[in-house]
Steps between C-alpha positions, in 0.01 A plus 500: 500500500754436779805604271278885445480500838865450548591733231274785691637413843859550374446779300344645808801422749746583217313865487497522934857361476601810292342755699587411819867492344480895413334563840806343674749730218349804609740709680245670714291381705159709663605610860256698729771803466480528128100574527618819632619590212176406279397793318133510366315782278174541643345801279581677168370823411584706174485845523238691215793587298574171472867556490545367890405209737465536829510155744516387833771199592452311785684303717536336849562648792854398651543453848667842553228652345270434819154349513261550232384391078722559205636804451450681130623759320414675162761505254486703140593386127426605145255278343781478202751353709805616698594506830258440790500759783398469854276816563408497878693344820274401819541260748144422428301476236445721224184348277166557278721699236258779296620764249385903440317571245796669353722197567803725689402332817297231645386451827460176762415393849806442746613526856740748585724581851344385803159535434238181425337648294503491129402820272519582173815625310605711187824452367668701196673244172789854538614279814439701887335399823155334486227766619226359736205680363223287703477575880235200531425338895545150437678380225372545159443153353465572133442797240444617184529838278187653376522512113608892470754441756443778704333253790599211689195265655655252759413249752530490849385343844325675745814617745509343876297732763626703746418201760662212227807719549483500873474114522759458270742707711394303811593155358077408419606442159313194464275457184196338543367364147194691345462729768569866442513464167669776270315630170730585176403814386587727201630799484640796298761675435 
């Protein structure tokens, strides 16, 4: 019994001995810097063709980036393989990735310029400008395609009233926790 025992607690160390050994071989080791540099796909989407994906990557924020989440972008590729390419640049986030009917474009939510708020945008696989085809009051926080594709149903807060606004420009931009509540709504178009 004692020499099974011994056998299982060498066998044990002999097994941490050799890991640890490769962990001290490694050339690299994790810095706080090289998170920056993490890159993470968050969605996949493949157009009704099925010839091309659409996805967002994601990554950190640097520190010349200024305050605020990841940043993401949507990058292109044929489901067949090839060469991935990056399809919209933002320094903020372009997400929630959903094809036309006719899969030539697909549309998603970002934030574009200076303004906080994020709408809804079309953007052609021939390459071009995104085209902001929501003009939404607060930012829209999710949407969807209606089946024929010629609609668009999409979610959105109730916007800040004309006195919210005033506050906020005063510096009485305190939030107080379940007061003044703000409904989601859905709209169309």
């Amino acid at each position: 019994m004692i020499r099974r025992n011994f056998f299982y607690v060498f066998f044990l160390a002999l097994i941490a001995f050799c890991s640890f050994s490769q962990v001290i071989a490694q050339d690299k080791v994790l810095v706080p810097e090289m998170i920056f540099g993490i890159k993470t796909i968050v969605d996949a989407q493949i157009s009704p063709s099925g010839e091309t994906v659409a996805f967002q990557v994601s990554r950190a924020r640097r520190d010349d980036e200024g305050p605020g989440g990841a940043i993401s972008e949507i990058w292109t590729m044929p489901t067949k393989g090839g060469q991935a390419t990056r399809f919209t640049y933002n320094e903020r986030s372009d997400r929630q990735i959903q094809w036309a009917k006719d899969g030539k474009s697909f549309a998603f939510i970002s934030q574009r310029g200076a303004s906080p708020i994020a709408q809804i945008y079309l953007i052609s696989l021939d390459g071009g400008e995104a085209r902001q085809i929501s003009k939404a009051e607060s930012s829209v926080t999710a949407f969807k395609w209606s089946p024929d594709g010629s609609k668009i149903a999409f979610l959105m807060a109730d916007a800040k009233t004309q006195n919210e606004t005033k506050n906020e420009k005063e510096g009485k931009d305190w939030v107080v926790v379940d007061k003044n509540y703000k409904y989601t709504r859905v709209y169309l178009l």
